[in-house]
C-alpha positions as CSV (number, residue, x, y, z in Angstrom):
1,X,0.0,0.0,0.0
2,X,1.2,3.4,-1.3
3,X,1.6,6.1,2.4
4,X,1.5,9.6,1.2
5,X,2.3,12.8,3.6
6,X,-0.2,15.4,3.8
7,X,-0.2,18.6,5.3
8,X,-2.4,21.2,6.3
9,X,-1.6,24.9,6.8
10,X,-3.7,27.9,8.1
11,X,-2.1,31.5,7.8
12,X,-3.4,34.9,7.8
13,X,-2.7,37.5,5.3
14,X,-2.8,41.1,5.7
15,X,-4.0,41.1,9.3
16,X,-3.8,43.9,11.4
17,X,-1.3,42.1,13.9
18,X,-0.7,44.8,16.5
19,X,-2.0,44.0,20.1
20,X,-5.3,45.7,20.8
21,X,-4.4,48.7,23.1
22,X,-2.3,49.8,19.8
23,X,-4.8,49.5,17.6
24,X,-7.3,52.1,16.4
25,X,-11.3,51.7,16.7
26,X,-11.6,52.5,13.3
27,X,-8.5,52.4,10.6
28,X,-8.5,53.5,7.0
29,X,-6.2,51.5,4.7
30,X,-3.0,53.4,5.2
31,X,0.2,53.2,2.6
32,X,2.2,50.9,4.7
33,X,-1.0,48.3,5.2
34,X,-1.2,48.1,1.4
35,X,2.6,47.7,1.1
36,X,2.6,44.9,3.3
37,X,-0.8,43.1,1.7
38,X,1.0,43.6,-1.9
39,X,4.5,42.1,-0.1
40,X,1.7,39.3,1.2
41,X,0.5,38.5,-2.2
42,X,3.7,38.3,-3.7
43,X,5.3,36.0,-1.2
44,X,2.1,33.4,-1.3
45,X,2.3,33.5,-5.0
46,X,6.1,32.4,-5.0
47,X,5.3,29.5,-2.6
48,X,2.2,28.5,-4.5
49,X,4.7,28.4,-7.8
50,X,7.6,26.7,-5.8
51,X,5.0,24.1,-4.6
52,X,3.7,23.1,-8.1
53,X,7.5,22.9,-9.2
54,X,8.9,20.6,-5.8
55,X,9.7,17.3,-6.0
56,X,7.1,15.1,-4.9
57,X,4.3,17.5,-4.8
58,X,1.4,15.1,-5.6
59,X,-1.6,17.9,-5.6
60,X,-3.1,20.3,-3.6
61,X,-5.7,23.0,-3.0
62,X,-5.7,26.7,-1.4
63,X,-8.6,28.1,0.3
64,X,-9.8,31.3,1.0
65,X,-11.2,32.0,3.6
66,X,-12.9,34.9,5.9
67,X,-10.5,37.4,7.4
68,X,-7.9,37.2,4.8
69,X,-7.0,33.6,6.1
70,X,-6.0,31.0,3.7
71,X,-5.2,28.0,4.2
72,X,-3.1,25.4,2.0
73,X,-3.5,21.7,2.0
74,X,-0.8,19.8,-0.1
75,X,-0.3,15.7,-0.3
76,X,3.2,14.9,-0.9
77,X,4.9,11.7,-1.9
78,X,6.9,11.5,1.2
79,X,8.1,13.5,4.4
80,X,11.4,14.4,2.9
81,X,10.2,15.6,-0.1
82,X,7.6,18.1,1.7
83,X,10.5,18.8,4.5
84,X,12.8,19.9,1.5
85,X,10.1,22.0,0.1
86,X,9.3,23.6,3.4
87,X,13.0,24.6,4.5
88,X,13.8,26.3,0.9
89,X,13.1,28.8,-1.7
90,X,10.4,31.1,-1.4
91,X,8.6,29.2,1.6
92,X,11.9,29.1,3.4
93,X,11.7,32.9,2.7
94,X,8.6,34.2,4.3
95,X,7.8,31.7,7.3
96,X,9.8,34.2,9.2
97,X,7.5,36.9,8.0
98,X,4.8,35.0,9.6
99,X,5.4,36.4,13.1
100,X,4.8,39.5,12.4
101,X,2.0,39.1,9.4
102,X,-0.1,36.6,11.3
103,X,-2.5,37.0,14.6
104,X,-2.9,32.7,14.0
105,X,-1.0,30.1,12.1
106,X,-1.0,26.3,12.9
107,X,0.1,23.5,11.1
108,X,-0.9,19.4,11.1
109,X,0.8,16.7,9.1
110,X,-0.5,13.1,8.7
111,X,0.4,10.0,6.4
112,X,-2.6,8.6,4.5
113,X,-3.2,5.6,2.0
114,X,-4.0,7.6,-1.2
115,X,-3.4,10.7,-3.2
116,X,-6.6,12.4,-2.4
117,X,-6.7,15.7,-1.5
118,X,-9.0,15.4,1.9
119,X,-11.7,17.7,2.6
120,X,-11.7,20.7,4.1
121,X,-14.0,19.5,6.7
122,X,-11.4,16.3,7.5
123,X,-8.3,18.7,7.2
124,X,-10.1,21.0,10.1
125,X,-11.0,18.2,12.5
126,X,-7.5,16.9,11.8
127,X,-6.1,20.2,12.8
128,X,-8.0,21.1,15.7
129,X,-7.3,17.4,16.6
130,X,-3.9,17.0,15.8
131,X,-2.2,20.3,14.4
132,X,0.2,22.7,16.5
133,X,0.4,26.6,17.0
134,X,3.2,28.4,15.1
135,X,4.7,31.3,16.5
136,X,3.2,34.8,16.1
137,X,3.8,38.4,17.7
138,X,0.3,39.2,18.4
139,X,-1.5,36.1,18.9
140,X,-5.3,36.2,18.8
141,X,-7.5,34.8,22.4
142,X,-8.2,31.2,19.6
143,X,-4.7,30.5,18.5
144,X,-2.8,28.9,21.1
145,X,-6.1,26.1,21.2
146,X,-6.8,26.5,18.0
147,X,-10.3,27.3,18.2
148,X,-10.3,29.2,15.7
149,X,-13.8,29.9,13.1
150,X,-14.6,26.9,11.4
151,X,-13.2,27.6,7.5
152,X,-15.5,28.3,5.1
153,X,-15.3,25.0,2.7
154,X,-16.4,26.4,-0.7
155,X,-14.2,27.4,-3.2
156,X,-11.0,25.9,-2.4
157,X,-9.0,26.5,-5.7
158,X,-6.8,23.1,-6.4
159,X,-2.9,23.5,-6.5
160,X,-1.5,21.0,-9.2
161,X,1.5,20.0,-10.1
162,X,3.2,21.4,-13.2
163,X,3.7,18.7,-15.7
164,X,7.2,19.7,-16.9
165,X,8.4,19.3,-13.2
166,X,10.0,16.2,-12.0
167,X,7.0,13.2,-10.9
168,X,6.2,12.5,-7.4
């Protein structure tokens, strides 16, 4: 029987990740927000292109959700090939950024029998169940116990592979 690796992130974009005695009833997007959303966008899109490209990237899918959350849930052929995709490039590149971009961020990784991509609903119970915490500045009241909203489940976009890059 074939094991594949799958893993589940959730990350925020664009948040306002200041603690809340520093932050404004009311705030108009300023320069700097936008600078930092466009620096956002730019980084998610180079990991979503690095992903399609790794080695051993079966498939995937990236979800939208409410807040400016997303969350990304990628099957891999095996742990060292999603290790070797996490600690390089472009994803190696902004996880430190995450600290300060993110008010909640937490990760789960399983083994499975298949190259399904689960649902959304599965990933989150598997998450809430199983997943950790990553570090963040300003950490919301739902993100050290991960009780955070439950995702929306429509529209996740699939993440596939390229077909010139090397099979899983």
């Amino acid at each position: 029987m074939t094991r594949r690796d799958t893993n589940l992130a959730q990350n925020c974009l664009a948040r306002v990740d200041r603690p809340a005695h520093h932050q404004p009833a009311a705030t108009p997007v300023s320069h700097p927000d936008c600078r930092s959303a466009l620096i956002q966008i730019v980084a998610l899109h180079r990991s979503l292109s690095q992903t399609r490209n790794a080695a051993g990237f079966i498939q995937g899918s990236l979800l939208a959700d409410r807040k400016r959350t997303f969350w990304t849930l990628t099957v891999w052929a095996d742990q060292a090939d999603m290790r070797a995709f996490m600690t390089s490039g472009p994803h190696r590149k902004a996880m430190p950024k995450l600290l300060g971009w993110c008010d909640e961020a937490s990760l789960v990784h399983w083994t499975q029998s298949d190259d399904a991509v689960p649902s959304w609903n599965v990933a989150s119970d598997r998450m809430r169940a199983e997943g950790r915490s990553s570090k963040v500045r300003y950490p919301s009241p739902r993100h050290g116990d991960l009780t955070y909203a439950e995702p929306w489940t429509r529209g996740g976009l699939p993440i596939r592979r390229r077909t010139d890059a090397r099979p899983a």
